[in-house]
One Martini backbone bead per residue (centre of mass of N, CA, C, O) as a GRO file, in nm:
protein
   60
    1UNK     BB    1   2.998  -2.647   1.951
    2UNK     BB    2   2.901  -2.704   1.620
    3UNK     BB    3   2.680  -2.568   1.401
    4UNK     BB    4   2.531  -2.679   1.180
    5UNK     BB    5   2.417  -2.624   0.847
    6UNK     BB    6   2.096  -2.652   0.907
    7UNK     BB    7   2.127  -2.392   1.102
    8UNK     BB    8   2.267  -2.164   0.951
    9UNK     BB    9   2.055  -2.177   0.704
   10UNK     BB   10   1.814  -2.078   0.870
   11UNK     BB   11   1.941  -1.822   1.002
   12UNK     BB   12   1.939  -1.701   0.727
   13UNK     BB   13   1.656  -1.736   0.603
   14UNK     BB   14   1.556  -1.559   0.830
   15UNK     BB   15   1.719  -1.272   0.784
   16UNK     BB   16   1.603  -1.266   0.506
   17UNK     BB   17   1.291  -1.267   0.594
   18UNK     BB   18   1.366  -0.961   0.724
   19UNK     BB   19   1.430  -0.828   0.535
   20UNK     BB   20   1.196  -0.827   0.322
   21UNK     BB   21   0.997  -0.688   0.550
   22UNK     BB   22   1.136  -0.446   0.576
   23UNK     BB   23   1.091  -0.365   0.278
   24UNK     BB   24   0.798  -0.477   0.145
   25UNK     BB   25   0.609  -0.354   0.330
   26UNK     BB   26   0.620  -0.065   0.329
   27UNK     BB   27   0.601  -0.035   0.004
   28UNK     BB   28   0.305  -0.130   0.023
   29UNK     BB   29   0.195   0.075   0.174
   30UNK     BB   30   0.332   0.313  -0.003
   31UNK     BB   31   0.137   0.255  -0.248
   32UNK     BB   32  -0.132   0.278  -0.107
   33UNK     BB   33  -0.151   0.549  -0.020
   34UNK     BB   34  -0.139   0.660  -0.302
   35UNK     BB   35  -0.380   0.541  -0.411
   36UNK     BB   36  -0.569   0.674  -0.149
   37UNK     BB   37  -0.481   1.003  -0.239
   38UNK     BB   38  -0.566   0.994  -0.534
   39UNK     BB   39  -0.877   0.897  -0.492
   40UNK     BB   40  -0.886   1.153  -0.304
   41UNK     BB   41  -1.129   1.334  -0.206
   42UNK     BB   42  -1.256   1.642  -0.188
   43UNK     BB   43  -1.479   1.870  -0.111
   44UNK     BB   44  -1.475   2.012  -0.344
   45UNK     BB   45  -1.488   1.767  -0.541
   46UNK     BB   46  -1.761   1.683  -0.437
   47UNK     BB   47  -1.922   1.905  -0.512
   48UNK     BB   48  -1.847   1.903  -0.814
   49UNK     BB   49  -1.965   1.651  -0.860
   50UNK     BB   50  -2.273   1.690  -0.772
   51UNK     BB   51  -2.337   1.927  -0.932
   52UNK     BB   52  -2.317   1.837  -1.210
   53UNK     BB   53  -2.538   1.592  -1.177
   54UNK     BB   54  -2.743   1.779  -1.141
   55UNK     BB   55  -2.721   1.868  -1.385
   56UNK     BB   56  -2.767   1.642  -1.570
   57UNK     BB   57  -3.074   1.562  -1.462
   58UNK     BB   58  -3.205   1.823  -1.553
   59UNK     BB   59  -3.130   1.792  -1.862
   60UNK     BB   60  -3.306   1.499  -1.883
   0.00000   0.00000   0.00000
Protein backbone atom coordinates (compact mmCIF):
# COMPACT_ATOMS: atom_id res chain seq x y z
CA UNK A 1 0.00 0.00 0.00
CA UNK A 2 1.53 3.27 -1.20
CA UNK A 3 1.34 6.07 1.00
CA UNK A 4 -0.98 9.09 -0.16
CA UNK A 5 0.69 12.12 -0.83
CA UNK A 6 -0.79 14.29 1.92
CA UNK A 7 1.04 11.86 4.27
CA UNK A 8 4.00 11.87 2.14
CA UNK A 9 3.80 16.11 2.56
CA UNK A 10 3.49 15.96 6.37
CA UNK A 11 6.77 14.32 6.46
CA UNK A 12 8.62 16.15 4.13
CA UNK A 13 6.96 19.20 6.27
CA UNK A 14 8.41 17.09 9.55
CA UNK A 15 12.21 16.84 8.55
CA UNK A 16 11.86 20.31 7.07
CA UNK A 17 10.84 21.13 10.48
CA UNK A 18 13.75 19.55 12.60
CA UNK A 19 16.22 20.74 9.71
CA UNK A 20 15.40 24.06 11.05
CA UNK A 21 15.08 23.52 14.58
CA UNK A 22 18.62 21.95 14.33
CA UNK A 23 20.07 24.79 13.02
CA UNK A 24 17.99 27.86 14.18
CA UNK A 25 17.92 27.05 17.79
CA UNK A 26 21.60 26.92 18.50
CA UNK A 27 22.44 29.76 16.14
CA UNK A 28 19.46 31.88 18.33
CA UNK A 29 21.17 30.16 22.03
CA UNK A 30 25.03 30.94 20.12
CA UNK A 31 23.86 35.03 19.85
CA UNK A 32 22.13 34.91 23.35
CA UNK A 33 25.44 33.77 24.92
CA UNK A 34 27.32 36.45 22.68
CA UNK A 35 25.32 39.20 23.86
CA UNK A 36 25.47 37.95 27.55
CA UNK A 37 29.57 37.69 27.34
CA UNK A 38 29.65 41.20 25.52
CA UNK A 39 28.08 42.74 28.27
CA UNK A 40 29.54 40.64 31.34
CA UNK A 41 31.47 42.84 33.62
CA UNK A 42 34.36 41.60 34.82
CA UNK A 43 35.59 41.78 38.26
CA UNK A 44 38.01 44.42 37.76
CA UNK A 45 35.81 46.15 35.80
CA UNK A 46 33.11 46.63 38.20
CA UNK A 47 35.77 47.94 41.05
CA UNK A 48 36.56 50.05 38.27
CA UNK A 49 33.15 51.45 37.83
CA UNK A 50 32.57 51.37 41.62
CA UNK A 51 35.47 53.57 42.17
CA UNK A 52 34.83 56.03 38.79
CA UNK A 53 31.06 56.45 40.67
CA UNK A 54 32.36 57.21 44.01
CA UNK A 55 34.44 59.40 42.49
CA UNK A 56 31.78 61.38 40.96
CA UNK A 57 29.66 61.33 44.38
CA UNK A 58 32.48 63.10 46.30
CA UNK A 59 32.91 65.66 43.54
CA UNK A 60 29.30 66.49 43.83
Amino acid sequence: MRASSSDSNSWCGTIFDLRILMSFVPAIFFIGLLAISKFDLTEEKQKEITHELAVCRNAV
